[in-house]
C-alpha positions as CSV (number, residue, x, y, z in Angstrom):
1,X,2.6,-16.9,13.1
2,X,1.1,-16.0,9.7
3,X,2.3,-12.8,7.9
4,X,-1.1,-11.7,8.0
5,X,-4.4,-11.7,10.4
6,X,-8.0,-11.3,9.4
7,X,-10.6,-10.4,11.9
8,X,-14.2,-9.8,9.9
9,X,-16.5,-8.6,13.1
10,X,-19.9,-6.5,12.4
11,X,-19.3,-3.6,9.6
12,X,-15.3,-3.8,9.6
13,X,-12.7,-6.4,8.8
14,X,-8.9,-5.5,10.5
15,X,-5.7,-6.8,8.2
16,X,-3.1,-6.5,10.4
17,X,0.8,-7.4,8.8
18,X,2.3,-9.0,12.0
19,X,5.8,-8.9,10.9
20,X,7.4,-6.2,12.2
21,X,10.9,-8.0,12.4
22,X,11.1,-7.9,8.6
23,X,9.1,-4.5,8.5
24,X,6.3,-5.9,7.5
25,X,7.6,-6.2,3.9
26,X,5.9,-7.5,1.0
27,X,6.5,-10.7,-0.3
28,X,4.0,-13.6,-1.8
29,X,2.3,-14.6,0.8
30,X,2.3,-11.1,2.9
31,X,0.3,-10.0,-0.9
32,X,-2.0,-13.4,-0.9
33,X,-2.8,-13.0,2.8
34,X,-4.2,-9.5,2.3
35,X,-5.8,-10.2,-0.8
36,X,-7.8,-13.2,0.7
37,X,-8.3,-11.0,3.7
38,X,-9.9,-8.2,1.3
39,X,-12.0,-10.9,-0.6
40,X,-13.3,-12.3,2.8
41,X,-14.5,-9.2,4.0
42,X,-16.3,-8.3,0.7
43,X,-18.2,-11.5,1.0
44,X,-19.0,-11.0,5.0
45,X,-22.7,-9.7,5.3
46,X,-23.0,-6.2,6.8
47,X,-19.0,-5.5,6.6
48,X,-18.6,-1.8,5.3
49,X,-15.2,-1.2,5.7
50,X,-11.4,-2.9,5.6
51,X,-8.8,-1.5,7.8
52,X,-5.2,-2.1,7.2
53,X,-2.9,-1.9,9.8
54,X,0.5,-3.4,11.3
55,X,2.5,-4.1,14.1
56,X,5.1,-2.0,14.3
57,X,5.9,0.2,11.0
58,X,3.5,0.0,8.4
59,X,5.3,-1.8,5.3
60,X,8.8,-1.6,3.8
61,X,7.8,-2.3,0.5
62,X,8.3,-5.5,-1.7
63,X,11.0,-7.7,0.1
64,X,14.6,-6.7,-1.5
65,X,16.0,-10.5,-1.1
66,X,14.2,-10.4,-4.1
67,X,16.6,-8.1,-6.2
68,X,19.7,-11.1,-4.5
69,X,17.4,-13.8,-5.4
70,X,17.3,-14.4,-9.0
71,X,13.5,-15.4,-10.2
72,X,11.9,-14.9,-6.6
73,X,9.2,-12.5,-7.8
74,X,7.9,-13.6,-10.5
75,X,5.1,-11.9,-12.9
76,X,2.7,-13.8,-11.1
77,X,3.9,-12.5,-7.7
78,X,3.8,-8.7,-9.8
79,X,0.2,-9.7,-10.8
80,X,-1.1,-10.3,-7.4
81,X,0.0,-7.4,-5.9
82,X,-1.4,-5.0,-9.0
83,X,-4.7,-7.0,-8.2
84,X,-4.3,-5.9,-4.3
85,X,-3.3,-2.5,-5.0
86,X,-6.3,-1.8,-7.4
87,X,-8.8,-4.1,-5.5
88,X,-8.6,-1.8,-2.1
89,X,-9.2,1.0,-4.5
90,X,-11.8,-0.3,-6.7
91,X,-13.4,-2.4,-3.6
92,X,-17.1,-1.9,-2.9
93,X,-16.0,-1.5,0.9
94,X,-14.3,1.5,2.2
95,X,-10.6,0.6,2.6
96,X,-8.7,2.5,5.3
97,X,-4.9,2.4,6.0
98,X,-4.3,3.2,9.7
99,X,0.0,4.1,9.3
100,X,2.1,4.5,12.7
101,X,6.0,4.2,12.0
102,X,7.3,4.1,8.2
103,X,5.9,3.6,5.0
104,X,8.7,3.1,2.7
105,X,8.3,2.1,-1.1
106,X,5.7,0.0,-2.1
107,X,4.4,0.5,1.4
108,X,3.2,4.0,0.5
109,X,1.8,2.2,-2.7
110,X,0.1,0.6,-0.4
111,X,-1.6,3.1,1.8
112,X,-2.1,5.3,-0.7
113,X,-4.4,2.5,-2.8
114,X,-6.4,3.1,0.3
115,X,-9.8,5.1,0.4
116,X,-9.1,6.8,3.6
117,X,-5.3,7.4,5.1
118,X,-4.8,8.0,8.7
119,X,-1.3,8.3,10.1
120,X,-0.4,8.7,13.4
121,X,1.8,12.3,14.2
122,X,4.8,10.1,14.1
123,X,4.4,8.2,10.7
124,X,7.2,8.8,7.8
125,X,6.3,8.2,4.0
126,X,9.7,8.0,1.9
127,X,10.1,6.7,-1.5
128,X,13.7,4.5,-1.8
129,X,13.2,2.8,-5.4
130,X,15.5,5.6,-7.6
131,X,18.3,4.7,-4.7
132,X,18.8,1.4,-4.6
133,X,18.5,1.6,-9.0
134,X,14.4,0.7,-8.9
135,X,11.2,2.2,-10.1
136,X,8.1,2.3,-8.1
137,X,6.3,1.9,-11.4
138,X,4.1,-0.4,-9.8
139,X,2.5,1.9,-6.9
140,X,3.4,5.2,-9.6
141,X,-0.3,5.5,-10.3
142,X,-2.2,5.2,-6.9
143,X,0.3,7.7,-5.4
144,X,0.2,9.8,-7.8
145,X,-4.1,9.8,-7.9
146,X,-3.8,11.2,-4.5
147,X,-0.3,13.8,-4.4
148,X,-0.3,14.0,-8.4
149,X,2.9,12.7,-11.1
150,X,4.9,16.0,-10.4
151,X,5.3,15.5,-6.3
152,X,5.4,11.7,-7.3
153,X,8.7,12.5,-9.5
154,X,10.1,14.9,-6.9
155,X,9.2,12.7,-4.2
156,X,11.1,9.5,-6.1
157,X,14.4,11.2,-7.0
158,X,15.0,13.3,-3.9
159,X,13.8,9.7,-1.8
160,X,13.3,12.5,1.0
161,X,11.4,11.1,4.5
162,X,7.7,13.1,4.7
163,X,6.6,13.6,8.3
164,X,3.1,12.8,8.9
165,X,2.1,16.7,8.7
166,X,3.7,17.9,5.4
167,X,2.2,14.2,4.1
168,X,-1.3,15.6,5.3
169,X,-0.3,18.7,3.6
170,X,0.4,16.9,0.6
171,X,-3.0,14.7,0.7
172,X,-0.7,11.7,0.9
173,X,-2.4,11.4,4.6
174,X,-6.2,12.2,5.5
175,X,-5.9,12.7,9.0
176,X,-3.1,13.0,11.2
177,X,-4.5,11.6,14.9
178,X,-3.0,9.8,17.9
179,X,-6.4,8.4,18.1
180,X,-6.7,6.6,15.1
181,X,-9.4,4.8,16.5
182,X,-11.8,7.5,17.2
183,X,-10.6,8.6,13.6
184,X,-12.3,5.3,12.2
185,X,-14.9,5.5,14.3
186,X,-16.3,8.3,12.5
187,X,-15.9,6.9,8.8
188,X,-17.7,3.9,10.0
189,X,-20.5,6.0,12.1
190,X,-20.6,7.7,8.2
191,X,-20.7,4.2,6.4
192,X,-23.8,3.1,8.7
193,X,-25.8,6.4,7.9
194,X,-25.9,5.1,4.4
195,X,-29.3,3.3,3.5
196,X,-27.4,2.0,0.1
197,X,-24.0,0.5,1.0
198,X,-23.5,-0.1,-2.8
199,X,-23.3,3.7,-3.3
200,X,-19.9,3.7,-2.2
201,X,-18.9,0.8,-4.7
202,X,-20.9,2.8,-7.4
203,X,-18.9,6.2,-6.5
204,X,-16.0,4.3,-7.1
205,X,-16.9,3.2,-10.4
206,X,-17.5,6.5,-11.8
207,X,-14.0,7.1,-11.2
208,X,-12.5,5.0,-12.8
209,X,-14.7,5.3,-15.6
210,X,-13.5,9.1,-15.3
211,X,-9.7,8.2,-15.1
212,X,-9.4,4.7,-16.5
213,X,-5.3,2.8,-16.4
214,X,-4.6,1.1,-19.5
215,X,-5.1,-2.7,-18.5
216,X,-1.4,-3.7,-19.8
217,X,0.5,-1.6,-17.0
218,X,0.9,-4.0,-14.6
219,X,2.9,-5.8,-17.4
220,X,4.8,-2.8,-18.3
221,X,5.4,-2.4,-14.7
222,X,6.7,-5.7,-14.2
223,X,9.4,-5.5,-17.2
224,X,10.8,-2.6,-15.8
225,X,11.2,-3.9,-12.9
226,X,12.8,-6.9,-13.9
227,X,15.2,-5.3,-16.2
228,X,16.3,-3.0,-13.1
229,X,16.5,-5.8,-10.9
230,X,18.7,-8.4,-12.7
231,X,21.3,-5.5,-13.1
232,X,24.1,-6.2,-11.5
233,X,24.5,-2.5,-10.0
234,X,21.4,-2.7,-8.6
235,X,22.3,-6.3,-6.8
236,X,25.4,-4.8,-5.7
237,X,23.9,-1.7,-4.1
238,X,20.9,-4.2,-2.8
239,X,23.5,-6.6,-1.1
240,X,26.3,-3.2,0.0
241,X,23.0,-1.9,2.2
242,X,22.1,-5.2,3.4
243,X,25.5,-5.5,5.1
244,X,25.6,-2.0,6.9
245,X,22.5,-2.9,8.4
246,X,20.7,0.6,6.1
247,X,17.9,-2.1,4.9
């Protein structure tokens, strides 16, 4: 079964990560699957909005058999997801993350690049990367655009697990519901009260014009993450956790 489903139907397109085995981490072709699925539904007629959800937790972050696996993200790997991360938030489509389970690493990167955030009352955000000798450099900015750099920095080095309230509290979360599809139901009923669809994708440019990111980060990102994960402390740790069963 692929990593990733699309299903473009009237004003919404559903990307769902189906595997929850691996917890839905993200690897190259869990990133290319969601990016094609975001592109499709920006060229389907009438589609207002792209939801993101998963079987199972919501995403463990990029795949750590990379950090054993010498070479196996690559900067074109790191590229691709930059372009995912900053294409749900610059998309002229609402993006929505509909989070039940964990979000863990670049998984709350993930939702976070998202326009709207709805978590069911059981959903856990944590950020791992300062534990296992990483940086979430990468997902740094789109977290930090919704819960600011200060909660970002405390967040990273305590790696404590936020419940689905104190993430709403936080703004991490929009919503917390155990009807998260009643929950869209109203952003879309919203979306379809809009004679100009393209307002949206204009809103969304006057932000960034407002608070632009230097267009070398993703590089800068990349480097850092490379030098942390050819360490061999960090591949030690990676591998140590891998065989108590803690990742």
């Amino acid at each position: 079964m692929a990593p990733v489903t699309v299903q473009v139907s009237g004003a919404c397109a559903k990307l769902r990560l189906c595997r929850p085995e691996a917890g839905n981490a993200l690897r190259g072709d869990v990133v290319g699957g969601l990016l094609d699925g975001l592109r499709a539904a920006e060229q389907a007629p009438g589609c207002r909005a792209v939801v993101l959800e998963a079987d199972g937790d919501f995403c463990s972050g990029i795949d750590l058999s990379v950090v054993e696996s010498a070479g196996s993200w690559t900067a074109a790997d790191n590229k691709a997801l930059w372009e995912l991360l900053s294409g749900l938030v610059n998309s002229p489509l609402v993006t929505v993350a509909l989070v039940t389970g964990r979000a863990t690493g670049g998984g709350v990167g993930l939702a976070s690049s998202c326009d709207f955030v709805l978590a069911a009352p059981g959903a856990r955000f944590r950020l791992t990367e300062l534990l296992l000798g990483l940086v979430p450099a990468l997902i740094t900015p789109f977290v930090s655009a919704r819960i600011g750099t200060r909660q970002v920095f405390r967040s990273s080095v305590l790696a404590a697990e936020i419940d689905a309230a104190e993430a709403h509290a936080l703004g991490l979360v929009d919503e917390v519901t155990d009807q998260p599809e009643e929950a869209l139901r109203r952003v879309l009923r919203a979306l379809r009260r809009m004679p100009r669809p393209e307002a949206v994708g204009d809103l969304k440019s006057c932000h960034r014009i407002l608070d632009p990111l230097p267009e070398d980060y993703s590089d800068h990102a990349h480097r850092m993450f490379e030098r942390a994960a050819t360490d061999p402390r960090v591949r030690s740790r990676v591998r140590r956790l891998r065989e108590e069963g803690l990742l």
